[in-house]
SESE-516173 format. One record per atom (N, C-alpha, C): z, y, x; atom name. Coordinates in steps of 0.001 Angstrom, whole numbers, plus 500000, padded with zeros to 6 digits. Atoms other than C-alpha are relative to their C-alpha. Layout:
N
<node><up>Z</up><north>Y</north><east>X</east><a>CA</a></node>
...
! end
This chain:
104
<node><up>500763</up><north>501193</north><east>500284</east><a>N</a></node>
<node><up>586347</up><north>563871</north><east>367868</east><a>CA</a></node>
<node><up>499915</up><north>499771</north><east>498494</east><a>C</a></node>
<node><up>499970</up><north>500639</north><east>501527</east><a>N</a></node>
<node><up>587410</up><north>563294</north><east>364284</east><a>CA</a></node>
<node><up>498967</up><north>500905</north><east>499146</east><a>C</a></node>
<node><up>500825</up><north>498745</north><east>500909</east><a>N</a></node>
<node><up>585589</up><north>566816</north><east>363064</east><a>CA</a></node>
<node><up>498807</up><north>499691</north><east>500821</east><a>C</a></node>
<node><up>501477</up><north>499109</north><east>499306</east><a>N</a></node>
<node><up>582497</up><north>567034</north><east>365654</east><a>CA</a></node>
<node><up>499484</up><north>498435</north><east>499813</east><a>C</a></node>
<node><up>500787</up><north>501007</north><east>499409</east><a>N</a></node>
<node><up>581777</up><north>563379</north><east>366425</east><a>CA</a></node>
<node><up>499903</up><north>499028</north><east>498611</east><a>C</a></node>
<node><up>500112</up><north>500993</north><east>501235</east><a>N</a></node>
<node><up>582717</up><north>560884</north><east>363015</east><a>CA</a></node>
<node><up>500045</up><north>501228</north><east>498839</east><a>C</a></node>
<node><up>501050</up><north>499179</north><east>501154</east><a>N</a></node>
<node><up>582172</up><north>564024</north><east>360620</east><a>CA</a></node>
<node><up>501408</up><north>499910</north><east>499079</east><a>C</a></node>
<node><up>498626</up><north>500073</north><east>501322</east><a>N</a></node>
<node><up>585860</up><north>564184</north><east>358742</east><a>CA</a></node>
<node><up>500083</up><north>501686</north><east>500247</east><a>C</a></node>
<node><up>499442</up><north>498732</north><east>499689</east><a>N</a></node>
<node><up>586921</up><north>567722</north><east>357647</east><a>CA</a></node>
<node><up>501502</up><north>500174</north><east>500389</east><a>C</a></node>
<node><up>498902</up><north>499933</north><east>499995</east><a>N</a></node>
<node><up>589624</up><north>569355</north><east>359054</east><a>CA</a></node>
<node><up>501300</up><north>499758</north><east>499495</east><a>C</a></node>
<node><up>498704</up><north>500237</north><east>501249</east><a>N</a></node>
<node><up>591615</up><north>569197</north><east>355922</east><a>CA</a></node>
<node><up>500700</up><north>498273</north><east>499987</east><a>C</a></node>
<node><up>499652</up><north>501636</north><east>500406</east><a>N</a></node>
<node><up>591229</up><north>565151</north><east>355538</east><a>CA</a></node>
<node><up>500591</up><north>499720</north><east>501517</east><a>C</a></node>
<node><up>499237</up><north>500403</north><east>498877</east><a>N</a></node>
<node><up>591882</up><north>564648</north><east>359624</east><a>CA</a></node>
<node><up>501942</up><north>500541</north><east>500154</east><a>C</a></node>
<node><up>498421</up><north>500020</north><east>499617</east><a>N</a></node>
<node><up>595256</up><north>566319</north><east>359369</east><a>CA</a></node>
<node><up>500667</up><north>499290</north><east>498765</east><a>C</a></node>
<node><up>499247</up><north>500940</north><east>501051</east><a>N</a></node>
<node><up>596127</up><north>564513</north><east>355934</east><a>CA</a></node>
<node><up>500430</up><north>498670</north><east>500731</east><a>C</a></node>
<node><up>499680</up><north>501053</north><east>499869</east><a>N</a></node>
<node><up>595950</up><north>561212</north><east>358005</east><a>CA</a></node>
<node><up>501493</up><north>499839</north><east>500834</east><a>C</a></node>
<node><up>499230</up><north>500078</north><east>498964</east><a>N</a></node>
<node><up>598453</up><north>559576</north><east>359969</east><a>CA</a></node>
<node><up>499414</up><north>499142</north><east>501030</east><a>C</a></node>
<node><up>500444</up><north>500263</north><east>498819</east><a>N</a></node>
<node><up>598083</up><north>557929</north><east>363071</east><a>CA</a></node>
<node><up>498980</up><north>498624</north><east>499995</east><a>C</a></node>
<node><up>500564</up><north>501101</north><east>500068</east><a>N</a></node>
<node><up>597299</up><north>554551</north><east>362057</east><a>CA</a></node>
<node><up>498745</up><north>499739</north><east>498956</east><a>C</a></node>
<node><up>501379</up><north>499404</north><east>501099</east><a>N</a></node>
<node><up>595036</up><north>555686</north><east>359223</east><a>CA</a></node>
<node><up>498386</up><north>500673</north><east>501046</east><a>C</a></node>
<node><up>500556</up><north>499735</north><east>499118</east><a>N</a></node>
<node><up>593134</up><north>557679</north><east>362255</east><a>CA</a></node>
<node><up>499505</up><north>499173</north><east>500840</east><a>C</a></node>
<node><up>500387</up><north>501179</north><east>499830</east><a>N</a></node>
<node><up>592997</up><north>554875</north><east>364465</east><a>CA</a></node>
<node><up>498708</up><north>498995</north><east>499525</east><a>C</a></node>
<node><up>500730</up><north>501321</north><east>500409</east><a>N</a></node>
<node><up>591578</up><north>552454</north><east>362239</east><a>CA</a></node>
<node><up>498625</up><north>500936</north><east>499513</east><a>C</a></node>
<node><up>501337</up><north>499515</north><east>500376</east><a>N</a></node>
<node><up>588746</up><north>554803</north><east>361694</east><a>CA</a></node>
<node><up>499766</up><north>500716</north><east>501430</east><a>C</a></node>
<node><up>500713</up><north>499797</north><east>498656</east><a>N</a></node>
<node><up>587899</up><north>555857</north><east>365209</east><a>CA</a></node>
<node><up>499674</up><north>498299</north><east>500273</east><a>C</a></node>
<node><up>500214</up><north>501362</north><east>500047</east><a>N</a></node>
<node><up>588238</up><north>551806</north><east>365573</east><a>CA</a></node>
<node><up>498342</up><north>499907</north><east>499326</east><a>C</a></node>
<node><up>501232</up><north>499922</north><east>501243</east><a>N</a></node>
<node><up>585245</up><north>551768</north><east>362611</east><a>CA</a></node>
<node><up>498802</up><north>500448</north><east>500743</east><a>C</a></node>
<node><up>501257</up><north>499607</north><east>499205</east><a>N</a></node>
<node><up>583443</up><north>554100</north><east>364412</east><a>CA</a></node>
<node><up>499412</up><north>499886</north><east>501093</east><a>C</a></node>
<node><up>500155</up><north>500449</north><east>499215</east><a>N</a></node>
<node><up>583339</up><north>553143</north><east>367166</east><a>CA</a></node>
<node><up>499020</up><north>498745</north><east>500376</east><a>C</a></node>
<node><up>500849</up><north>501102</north><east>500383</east><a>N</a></node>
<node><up>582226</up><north>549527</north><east>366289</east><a>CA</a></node>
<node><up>498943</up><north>499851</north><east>499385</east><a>C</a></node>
<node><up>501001</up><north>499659</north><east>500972</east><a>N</a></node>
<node><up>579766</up><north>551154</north><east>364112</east><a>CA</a></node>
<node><up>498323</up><north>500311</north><east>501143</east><a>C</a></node>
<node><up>500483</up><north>499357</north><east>499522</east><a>N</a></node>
<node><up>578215</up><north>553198</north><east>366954</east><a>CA</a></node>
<node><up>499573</up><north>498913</north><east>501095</east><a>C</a></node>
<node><up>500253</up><north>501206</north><east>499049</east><a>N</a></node>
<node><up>578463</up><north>550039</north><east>369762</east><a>CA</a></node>
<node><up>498601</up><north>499019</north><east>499062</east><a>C</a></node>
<node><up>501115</up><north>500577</north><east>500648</east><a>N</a></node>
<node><up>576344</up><north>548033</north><east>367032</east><a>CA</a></node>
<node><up>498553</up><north>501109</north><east>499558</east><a>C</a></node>
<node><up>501065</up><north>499679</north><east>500025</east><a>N</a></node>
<node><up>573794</up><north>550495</north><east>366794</east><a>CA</a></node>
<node><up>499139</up><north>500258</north><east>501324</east><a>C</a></node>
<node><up>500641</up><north>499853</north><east>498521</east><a>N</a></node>
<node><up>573187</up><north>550634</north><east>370406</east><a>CA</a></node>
<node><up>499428</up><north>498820</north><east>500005</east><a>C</a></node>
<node><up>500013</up><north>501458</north><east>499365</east><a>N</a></node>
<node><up>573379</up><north>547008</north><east>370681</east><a>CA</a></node>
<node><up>498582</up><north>499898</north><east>498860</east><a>C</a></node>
<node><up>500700</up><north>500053</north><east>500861</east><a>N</a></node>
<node><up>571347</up><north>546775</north><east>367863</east><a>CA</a></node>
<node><up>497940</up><north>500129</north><east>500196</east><a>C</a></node>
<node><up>500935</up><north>499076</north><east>498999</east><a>N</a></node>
<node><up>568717</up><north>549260</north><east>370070</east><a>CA</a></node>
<node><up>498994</up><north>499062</north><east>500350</east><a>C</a></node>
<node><up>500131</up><north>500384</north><east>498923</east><a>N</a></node>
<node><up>568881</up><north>547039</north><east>372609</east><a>CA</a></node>
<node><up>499352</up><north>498371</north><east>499415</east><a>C</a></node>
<node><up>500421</up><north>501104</north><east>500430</east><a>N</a></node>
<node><up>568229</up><north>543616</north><east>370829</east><a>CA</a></node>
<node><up>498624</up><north>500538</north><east>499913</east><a>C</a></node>
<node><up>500982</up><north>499920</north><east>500184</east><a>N</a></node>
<node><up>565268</up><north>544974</north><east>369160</east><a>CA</a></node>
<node><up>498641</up><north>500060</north><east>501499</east><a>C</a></node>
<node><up>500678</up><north>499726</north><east>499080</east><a>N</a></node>
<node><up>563648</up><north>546403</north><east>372438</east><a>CA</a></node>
<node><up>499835</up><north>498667</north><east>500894</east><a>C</a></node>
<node><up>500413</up><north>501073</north><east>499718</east><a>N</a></node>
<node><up>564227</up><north>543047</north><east>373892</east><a>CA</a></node>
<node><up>498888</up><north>498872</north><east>499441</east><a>C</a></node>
<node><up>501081</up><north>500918</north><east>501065</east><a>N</a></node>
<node><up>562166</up><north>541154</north><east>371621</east><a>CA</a></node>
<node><up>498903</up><north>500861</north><east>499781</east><a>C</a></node>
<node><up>501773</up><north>498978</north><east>499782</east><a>N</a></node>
<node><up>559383</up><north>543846</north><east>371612</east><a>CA</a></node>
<node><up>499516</up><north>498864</north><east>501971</east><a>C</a></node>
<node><up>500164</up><north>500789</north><east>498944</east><a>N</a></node>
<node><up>559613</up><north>542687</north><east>375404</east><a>CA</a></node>
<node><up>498767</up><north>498352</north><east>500186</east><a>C</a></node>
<node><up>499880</up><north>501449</north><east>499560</east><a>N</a></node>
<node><up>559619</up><north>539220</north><east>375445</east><a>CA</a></node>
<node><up>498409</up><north>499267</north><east>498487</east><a>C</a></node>
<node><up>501362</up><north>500602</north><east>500828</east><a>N</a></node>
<node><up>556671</up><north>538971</north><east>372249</east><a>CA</a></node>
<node><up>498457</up><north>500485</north><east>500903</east><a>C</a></node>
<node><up>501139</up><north>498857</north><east>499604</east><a>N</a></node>
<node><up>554345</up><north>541652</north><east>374345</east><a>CA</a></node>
<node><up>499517</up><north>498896</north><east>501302</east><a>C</a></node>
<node><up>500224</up><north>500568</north><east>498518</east><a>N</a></node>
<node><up>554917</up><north>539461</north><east>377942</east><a>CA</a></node>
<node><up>499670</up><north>498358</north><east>499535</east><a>C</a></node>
<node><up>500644</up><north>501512</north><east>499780</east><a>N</a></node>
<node><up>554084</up><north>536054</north><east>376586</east><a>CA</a></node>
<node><up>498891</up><north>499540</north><east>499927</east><a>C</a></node>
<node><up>501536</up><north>500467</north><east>499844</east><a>N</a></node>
<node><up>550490</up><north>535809</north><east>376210</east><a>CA</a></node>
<node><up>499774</up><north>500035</north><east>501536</east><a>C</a></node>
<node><up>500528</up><north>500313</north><east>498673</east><a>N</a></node>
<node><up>550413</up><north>536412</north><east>379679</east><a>CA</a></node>
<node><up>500828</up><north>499348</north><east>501162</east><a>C</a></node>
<node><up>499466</up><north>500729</north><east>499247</east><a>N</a></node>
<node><up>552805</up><north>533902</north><east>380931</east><a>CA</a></node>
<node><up>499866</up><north>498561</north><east>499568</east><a>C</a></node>
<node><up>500223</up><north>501579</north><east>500369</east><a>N</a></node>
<node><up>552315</up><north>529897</north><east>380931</east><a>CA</a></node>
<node><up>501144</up><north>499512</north><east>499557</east><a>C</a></node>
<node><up>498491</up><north>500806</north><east>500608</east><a>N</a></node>
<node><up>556195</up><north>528788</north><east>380023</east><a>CA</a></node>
<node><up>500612</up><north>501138</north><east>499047</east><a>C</a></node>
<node><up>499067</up><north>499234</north><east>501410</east><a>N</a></node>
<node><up>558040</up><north>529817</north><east>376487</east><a>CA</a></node>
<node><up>501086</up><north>501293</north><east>500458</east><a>C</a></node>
<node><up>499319</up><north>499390</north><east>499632</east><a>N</a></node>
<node><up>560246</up><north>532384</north><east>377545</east><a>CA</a></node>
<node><up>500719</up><north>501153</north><east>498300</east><a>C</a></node>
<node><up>499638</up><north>499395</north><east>501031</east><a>N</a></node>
<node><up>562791</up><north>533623</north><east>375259</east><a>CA</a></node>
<node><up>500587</up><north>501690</north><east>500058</east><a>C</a></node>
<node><up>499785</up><north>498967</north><east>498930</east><a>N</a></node>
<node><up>564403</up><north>537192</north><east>375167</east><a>CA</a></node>
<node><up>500949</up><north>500435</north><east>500288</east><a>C</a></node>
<node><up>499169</up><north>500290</north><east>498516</east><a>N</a></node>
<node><up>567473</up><north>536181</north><east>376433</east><a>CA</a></node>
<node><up>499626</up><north>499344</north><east>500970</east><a>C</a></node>
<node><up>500075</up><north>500523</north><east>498973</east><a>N</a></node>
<node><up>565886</up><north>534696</north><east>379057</east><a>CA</a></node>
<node><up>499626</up><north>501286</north><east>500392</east><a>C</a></node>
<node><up>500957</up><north>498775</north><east>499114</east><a>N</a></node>
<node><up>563560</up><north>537820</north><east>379904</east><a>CA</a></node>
<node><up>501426</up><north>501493</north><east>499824</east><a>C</a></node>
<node><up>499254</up><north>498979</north><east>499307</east><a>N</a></node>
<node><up>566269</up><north>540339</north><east>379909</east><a>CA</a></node>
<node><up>501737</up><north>499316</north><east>499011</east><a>C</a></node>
<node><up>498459</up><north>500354</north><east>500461</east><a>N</a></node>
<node><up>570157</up><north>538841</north><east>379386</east><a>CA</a></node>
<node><up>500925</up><north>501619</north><east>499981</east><a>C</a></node>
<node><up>498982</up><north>498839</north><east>500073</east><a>N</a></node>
<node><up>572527</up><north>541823</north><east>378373</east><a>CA</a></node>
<node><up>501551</up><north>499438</north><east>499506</east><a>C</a></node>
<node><up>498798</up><north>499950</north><east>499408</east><a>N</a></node>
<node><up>576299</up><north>542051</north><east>378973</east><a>CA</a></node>
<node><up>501022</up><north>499341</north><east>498350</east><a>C</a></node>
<node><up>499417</up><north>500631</north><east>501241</east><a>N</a></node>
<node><up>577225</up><north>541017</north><east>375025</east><a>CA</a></node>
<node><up>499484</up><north>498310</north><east>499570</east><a>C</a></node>
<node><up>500824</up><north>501461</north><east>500054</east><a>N</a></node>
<node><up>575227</up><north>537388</north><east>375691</east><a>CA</a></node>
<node><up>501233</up><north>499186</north><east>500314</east><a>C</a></node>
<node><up>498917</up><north>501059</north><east>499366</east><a>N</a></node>
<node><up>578413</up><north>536126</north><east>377569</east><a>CA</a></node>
<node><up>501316</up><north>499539</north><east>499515</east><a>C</a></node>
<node><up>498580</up><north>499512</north><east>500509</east><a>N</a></node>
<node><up>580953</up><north>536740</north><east>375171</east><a>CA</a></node>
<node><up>501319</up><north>499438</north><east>500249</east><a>C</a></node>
<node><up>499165</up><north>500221</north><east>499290</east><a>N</a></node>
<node><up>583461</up><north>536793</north><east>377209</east><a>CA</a></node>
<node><up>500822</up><north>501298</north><east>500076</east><a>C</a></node>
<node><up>499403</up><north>498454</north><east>500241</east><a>N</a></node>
<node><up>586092</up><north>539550</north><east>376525</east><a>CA</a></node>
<node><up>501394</up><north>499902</north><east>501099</east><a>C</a></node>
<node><up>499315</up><north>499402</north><east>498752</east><a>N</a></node>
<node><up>587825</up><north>541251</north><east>379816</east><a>CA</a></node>
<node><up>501015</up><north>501089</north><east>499613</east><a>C</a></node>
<node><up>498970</up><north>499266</north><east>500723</east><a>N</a></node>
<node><up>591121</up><north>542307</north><east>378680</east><a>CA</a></node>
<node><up>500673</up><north>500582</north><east>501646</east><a>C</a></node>
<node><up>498630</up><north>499177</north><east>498764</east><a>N</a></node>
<node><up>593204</up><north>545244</north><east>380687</east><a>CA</a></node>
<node><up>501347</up><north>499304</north><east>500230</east><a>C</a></node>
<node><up>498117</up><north>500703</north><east>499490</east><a>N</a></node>
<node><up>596358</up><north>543937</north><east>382548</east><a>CA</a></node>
<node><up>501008</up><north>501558</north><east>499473</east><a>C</a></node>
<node><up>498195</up><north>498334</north><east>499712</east><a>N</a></node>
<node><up>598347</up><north>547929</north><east>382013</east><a>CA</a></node>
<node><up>500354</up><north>499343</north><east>498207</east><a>C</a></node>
<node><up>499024</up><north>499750</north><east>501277</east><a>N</a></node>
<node><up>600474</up><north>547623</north><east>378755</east><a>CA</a></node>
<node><up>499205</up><north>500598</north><east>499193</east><a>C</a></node>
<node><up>500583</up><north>499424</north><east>500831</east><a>N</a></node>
<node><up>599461</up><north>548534</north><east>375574</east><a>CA</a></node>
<node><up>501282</up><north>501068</north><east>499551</east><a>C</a></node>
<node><up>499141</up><north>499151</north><east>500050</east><a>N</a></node>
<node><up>601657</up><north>551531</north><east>374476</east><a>CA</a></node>
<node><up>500487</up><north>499371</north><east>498817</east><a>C</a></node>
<node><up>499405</up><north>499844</north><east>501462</east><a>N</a></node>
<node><up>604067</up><north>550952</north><east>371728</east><a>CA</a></node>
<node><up>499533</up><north>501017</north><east>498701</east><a>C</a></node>
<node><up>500765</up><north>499648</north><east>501122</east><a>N</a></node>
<node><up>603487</up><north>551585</north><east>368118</east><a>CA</a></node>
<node><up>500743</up><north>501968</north><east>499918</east><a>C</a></node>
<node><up>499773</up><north>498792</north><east>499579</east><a>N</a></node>
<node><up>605971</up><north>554257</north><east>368777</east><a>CA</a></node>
<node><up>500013</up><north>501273</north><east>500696</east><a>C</a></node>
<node><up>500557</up><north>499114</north><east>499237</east><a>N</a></node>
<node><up>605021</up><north>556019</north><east>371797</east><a>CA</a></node>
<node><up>498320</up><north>500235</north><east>499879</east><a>C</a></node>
<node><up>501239</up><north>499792</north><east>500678</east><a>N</a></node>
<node><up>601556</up><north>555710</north><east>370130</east><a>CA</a></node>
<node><up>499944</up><north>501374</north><east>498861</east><a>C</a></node>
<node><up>499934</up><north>499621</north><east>501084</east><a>N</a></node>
<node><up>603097</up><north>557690</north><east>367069</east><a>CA</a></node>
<node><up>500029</up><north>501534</north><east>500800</east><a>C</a></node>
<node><up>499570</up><north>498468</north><east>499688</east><a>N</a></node>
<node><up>604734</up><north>560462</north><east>369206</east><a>CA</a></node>
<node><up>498872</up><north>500993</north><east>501092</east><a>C</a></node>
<node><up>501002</up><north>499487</north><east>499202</east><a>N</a></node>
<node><up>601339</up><north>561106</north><east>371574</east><a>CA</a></node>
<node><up>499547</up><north>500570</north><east>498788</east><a>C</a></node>
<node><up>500714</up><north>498918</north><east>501324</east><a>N</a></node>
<node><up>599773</up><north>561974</north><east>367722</east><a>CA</a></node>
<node><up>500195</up><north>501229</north><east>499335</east><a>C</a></node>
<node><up>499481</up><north>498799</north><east>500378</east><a>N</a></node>
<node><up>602424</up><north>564027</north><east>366884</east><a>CA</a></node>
<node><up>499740</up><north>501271</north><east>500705</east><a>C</a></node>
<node><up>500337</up><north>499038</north><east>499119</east><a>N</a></node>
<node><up>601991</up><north>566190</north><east>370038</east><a>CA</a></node>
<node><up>498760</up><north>500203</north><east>499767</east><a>C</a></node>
<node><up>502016</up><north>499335</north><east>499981</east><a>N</a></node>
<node><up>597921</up><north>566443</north><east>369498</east><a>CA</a></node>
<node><up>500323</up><north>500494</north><east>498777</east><a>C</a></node>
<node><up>500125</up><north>499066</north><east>501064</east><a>N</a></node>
<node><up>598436</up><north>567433</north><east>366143</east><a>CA</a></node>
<node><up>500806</up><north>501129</north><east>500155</east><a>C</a></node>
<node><up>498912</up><north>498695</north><east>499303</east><a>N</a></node>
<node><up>601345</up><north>570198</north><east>367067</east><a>CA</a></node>
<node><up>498706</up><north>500840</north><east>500725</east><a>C</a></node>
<node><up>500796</up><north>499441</north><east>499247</east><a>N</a></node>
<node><up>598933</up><north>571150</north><east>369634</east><a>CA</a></node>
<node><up>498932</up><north>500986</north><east>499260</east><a>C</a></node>
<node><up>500799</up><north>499646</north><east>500634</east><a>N</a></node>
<node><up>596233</up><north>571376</north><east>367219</east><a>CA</a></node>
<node><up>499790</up><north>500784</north><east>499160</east><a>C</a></node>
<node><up>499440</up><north>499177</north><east>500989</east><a>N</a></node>
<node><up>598045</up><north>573411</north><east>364726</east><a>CA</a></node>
<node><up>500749</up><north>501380</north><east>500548</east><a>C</a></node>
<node><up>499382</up><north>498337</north><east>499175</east><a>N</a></node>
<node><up>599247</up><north>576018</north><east>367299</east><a>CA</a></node>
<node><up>498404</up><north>500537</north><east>500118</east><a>C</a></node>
<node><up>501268</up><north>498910</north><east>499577</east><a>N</a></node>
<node><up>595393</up><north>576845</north><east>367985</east><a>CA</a></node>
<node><up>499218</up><north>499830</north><east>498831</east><a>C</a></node>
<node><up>500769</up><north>499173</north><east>501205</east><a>N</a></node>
<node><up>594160</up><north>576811</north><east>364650</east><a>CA</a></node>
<node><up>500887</up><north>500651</north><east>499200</east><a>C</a></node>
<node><up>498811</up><north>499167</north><east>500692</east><a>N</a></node>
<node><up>597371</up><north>578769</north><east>363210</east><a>CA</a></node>
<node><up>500639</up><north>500663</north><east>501354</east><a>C</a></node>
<node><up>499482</up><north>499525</north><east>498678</east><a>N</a></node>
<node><up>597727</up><north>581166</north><east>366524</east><a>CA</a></node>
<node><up>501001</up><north>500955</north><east>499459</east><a>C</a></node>
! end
């Protein structure tokens, strides 16, 4: 993910550490959700300017199509969040991992 999908070279992804990593999959992540969403606004409002000449009541374009970020209402998981530590030692193992198959 860090090389193919957010574009870091090899060299800089293994310089980081975990929480350095993190907070930039975090980034991108939020980066990539707002350009969808982003998408999706626009295309609504193409919508909702195109369909009103031919409807008699104002219609806005959350009314003509409501999407799932209108309610903001955030649906948190009940499982545990892992410790900062058993967070640390899952990184260690992917990188180990990672360093046995690009140093075979």
């Amino acid at each position: 993910m860090a090389v193919g999908c957010i574009g870091l070279s090899l060299d800089d992804f293994c310089k980081l550490g975990y929480g350095e990593f993190e907070s930039i999959c975090k980034a991108w992540r939020e980066m990539r959700e707002d350009e969808c969403r982003d998408a999706w606004e626009r295309a609504r409002t193409v919508a909702a300017i195109s369909i009103q000449p031919h409807i008699k009541k104002k219609i806005t374009p959350v009314q003509l199509l409501p999407l799932p970020w209108d309610k903001k209402t955030k649906i948190r998981s009940k499982a545990p969040r892992p410790t900062a530590e058993v967070r640390h030692k899952r990184f260690e193992e992917i990188v180990h991992r990672l360093g046995d198959e690009i140093n075979p």
